[in-house]
N, C-alpha and C positions, 0 to 999 in steps of 0.2 A: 244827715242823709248820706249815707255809701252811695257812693258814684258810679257810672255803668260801667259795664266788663267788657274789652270786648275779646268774642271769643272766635277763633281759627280753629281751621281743618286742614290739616295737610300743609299750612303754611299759608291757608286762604282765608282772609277773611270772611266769617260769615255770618255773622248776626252779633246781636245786643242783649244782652241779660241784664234789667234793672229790676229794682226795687217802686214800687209808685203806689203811694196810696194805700200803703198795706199788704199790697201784690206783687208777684215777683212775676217780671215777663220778659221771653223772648222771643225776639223780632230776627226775622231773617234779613241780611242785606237785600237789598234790591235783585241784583244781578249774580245770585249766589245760585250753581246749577244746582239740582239734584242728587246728583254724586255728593255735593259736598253736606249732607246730613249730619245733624250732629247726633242721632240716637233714632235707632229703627221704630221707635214710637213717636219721632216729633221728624216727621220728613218736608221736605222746604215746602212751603207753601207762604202767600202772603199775609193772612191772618196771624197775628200772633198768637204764644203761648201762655195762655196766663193760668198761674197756678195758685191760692192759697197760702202754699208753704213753698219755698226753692224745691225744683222743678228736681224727679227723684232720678235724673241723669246728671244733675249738677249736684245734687247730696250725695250722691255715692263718691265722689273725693274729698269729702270731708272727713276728717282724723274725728274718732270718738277717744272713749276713755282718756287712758296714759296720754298719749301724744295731743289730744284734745288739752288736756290739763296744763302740758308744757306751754303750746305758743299761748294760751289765752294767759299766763303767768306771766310772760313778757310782754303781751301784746294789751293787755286789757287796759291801761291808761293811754295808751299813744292813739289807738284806733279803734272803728267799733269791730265788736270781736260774734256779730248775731251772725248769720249763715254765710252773708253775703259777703262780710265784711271778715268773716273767716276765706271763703275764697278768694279773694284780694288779699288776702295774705300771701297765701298760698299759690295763686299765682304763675309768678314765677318760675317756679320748681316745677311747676306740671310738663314733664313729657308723655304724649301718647296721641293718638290719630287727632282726637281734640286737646287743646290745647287756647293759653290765654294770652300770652307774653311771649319775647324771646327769652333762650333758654339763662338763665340765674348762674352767673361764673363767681365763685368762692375764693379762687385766687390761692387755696389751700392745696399744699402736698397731697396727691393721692393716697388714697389707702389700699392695699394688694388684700387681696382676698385670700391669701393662705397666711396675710397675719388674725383677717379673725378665724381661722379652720386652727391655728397653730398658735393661740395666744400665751405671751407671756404678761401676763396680770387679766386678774378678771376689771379691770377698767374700760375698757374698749368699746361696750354698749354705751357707756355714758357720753364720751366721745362721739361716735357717733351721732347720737341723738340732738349733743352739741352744732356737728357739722349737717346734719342733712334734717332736721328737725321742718324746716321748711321748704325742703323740696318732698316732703313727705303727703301728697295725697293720698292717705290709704287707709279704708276704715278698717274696723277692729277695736275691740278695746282691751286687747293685749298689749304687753310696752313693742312696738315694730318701725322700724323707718326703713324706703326707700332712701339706696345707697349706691354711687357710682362706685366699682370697684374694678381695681387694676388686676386682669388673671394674668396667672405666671407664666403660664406656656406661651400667648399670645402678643403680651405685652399692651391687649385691648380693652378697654373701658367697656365693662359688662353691668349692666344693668340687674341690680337685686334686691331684695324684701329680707331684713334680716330680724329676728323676733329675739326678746328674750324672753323673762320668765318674773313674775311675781311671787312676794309667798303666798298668796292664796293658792296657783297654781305651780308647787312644785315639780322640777323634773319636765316643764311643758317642754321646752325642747326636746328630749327624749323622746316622749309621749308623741310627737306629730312626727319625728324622724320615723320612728316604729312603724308607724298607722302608714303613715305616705309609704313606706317600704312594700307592705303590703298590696297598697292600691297599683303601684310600678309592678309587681312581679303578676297582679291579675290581669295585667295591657292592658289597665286605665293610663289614660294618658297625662303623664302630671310631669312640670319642670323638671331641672333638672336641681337635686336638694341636696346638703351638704350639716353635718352637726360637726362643730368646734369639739376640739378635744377633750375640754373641758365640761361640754356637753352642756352649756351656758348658752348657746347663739345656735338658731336654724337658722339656715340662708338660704335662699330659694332664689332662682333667678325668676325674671319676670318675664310672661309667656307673651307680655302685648308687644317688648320692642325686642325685631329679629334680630341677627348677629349682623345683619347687614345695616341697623339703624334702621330697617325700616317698622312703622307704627301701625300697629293693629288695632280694630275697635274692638272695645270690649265693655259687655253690659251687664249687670246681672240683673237676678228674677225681679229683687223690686223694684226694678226700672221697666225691664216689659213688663210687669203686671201695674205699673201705675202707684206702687204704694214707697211710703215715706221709709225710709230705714227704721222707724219707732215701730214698724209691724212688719218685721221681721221673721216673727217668729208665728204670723198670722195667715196663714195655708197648708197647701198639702203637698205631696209630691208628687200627686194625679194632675193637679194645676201646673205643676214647675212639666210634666211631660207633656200637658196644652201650650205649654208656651211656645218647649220643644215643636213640635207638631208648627207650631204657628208663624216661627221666627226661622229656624232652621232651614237654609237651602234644599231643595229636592235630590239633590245627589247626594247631602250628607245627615238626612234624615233619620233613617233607621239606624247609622250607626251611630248617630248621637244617642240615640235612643236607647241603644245597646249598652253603649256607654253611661249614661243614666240609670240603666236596672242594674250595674253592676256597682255602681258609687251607692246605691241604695242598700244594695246586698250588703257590700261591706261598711259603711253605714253602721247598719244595721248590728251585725256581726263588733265589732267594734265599739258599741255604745257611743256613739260618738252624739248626745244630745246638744249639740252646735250644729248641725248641718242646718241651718235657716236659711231665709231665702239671698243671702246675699253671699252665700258661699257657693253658691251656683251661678252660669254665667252664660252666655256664648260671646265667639270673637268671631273675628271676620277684618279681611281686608277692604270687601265690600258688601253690596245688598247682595250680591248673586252667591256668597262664597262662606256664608254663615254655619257654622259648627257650633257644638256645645265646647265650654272654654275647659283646656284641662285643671284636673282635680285639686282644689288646695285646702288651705285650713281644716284638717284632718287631724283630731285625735280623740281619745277616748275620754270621756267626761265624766262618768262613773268612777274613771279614780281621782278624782277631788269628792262630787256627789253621786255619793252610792246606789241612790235611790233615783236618779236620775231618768227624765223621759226624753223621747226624741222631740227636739225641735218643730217637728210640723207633722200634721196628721195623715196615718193613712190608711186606706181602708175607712176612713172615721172615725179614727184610733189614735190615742199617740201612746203607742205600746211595742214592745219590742217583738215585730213580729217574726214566724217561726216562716217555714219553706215551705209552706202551704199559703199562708200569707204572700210571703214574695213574690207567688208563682203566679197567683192571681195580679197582685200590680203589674209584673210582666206581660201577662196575655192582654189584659183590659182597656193598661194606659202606655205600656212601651210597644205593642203591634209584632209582641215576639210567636213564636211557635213551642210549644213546649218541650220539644227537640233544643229548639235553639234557647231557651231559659235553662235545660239543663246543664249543655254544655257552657255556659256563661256562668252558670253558679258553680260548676265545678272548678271552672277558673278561680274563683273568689279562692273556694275551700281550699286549693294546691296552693295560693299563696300565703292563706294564714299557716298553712304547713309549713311551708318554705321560712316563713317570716316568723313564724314559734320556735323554728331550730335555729335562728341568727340568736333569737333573745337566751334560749339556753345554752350558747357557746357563752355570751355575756354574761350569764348569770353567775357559771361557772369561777370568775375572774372577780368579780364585782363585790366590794367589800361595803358600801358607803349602803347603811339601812334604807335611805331614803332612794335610793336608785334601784332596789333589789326590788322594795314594795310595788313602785311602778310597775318593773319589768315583773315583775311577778302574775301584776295584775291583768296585765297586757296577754302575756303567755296564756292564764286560764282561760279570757275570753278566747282566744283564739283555736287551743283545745276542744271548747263548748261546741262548738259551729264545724269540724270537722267532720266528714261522712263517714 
């Protein structure tokens, strides 16, 4: 039997997450306010939460694929390694508004973040992987860990997501720098992101903890919509704009919204058949202050599978629709004016502009087959969808 968690907010404790009977529940402290929520779908109350399967605000820090494969390789004789006993792993390593433990000290030399922007050896993921492997909540089944890293100018301990690449998926680093390039120069609002020279490593910093340490909530859609990370890939993104609509604070409502028909549009534009629902999010310091979370896991999918559809349906489609399509999810489920849908899609289009002429400075320079095809690929899409 895996033994209870206990789980904090802010440093407080507040409730119990066990395992019993098949069922996995949690219980709020006694004397735990309001405030101290651990997920805008489970707000304190004294009934507990019992769920089926680990509750899908407590499954969204769980590692799938790659980094799933590592700790249950080390871990699967010493401990049980099913959900619960993956988070007691894990543990430790979790920083963010919730949280389970105090913080996991390694006792390891730092690592500076312009040695992986500037690596000498492509070894440096694996390291990684070595040292933060378990301070790593973070789903995906790309190889990725969260990583403390030392920046230069500041000399501060920055908080980041650094990805590499498999061979099923060549060139992924590439491919999400491009696409995230884009979605920056349309004012979607997305981290701040970085590719290795070698073009081996994205690093992203992490949008939940600010520069001042302070911790941000943050949830995605299968957690406001109630569903398990196995269905994922089971809705639409008229549902992800209800949710919007439903979680989002009244002051930042429409431009989450805004923001929404434009990750759509380029989306869309981008082939990017990943956008599921757990690549979408909102954060918030508190219940009153709820936004949609900025934009990550971005790239195009089409160049691994060609034939590729989007992720979630819309319209009642999962097809790549044109700007007539768009225009409609805009008016129906983002509450825009078709004034204000144009000028937002023309934002998209100016930056696949902007972002076609970065890749054909690249191309220019770019000798390595498999780097050309990408960006080749990337450039067409981007041509397509120009007005």
């Amino acid at each position: 039997m895996t033994d209870p968690l206990q789980v904090f907010v802010e440093g407080q404790q507040s409730g119990i997450l066990l395992k019993e009977e098949g069922e996995f529940l949690f219980n709020y402290s006694e004397n735990t306010s309001p405030e101290q929520f651990i997920s805008l779908t489970m707000p304190v109350r004294a009934k507990g939460y019992v769920h089926p399967q680990l509750h899908p605000f407590f499954e969204m820090s769980l590692p799938e694929g790659y980094l799933l494969a590592v700790i249950k390789k080390h871990f699967a004789k010493l401990v049980a390694t099913d959900d619960l006993g993956l988070l007691h792993i894990l543990a430790p390593g979790v920083e963010g508004r919730v949280h389970y433990r105090e913080k996991l000290h390694t006792g390891r030399p730092l690592l500076r973040l312009d040695q992986l922007l500037h690596p000498e050896s492509g070894e440096l993921f694996g390291e990684l992987v070595e040292r933060f492997a378990l301070q790593s909540a973070v789903s995906g089944v790309q190889p990725k860990v969260l990583a403390q890293l030392q920046e230069k100018a500041t000399l501060k301990l920055g908080h980041y997501i650094v990805k590499s690449w498999g061979e099923d998926y060549p060139q992924l680093a590439l491919n999400e720098y491009y696409c995230m390039q884009a979605f920056r120069l349309a004012d979607i609002d997305v981290p701040p992101f970085y590719l290795s020279d070698d073009d081996r490593l994205f690093i992203m910093k992490r949008f939940d903890i600010a520069e001042d340490g302070t911790t941000l909530g943050f949830e995605d859609m299968c957690v406001l919509q109630a569903k398990q990370r196995d269905h994922k890939y089971q809705g639409s993104y008229e549902q992800i704009a209800k949710s919007i609509k439903i979680f989002t604070s009244p002051p930042n409502k429409a431009e989450s919204l805004r923001q929404l028909f434009k990750m759509v549009v380029l989306n869309t534009c981008l082939q990017n058949g990943d956008a599921h629902l757990m690549n979408f999010g909102v954060i918030y310091k508190d219940a009153s202050s709820v936004r949609i979370a900025p934009a990550y896991d971005v790239v195009s999918t089409t160049a691994y599978i060609r034939n590729d559809i989007p992720a979630l349906t819309l319209l009642g489609s999962k097809k790549w629709w044109d700007y007539a399509g768009l225009v409609r999810f805009g008016m129906e489920s983002c509450q825009m004016s078709r004034k204000q849908i144009k000028e937002n899609y023309q934002q998209c289009t100016d930056a696949l502009q902007q972002t076609h002429q970065q890749l054909q400075l690249r191309l220019r320079k770019e000798k390595v087959e498999e780097k050309r095809s990408l960006l080749e690929h990337l450039s067409g899409l981007m041509v397509s969808y120009q007005n």
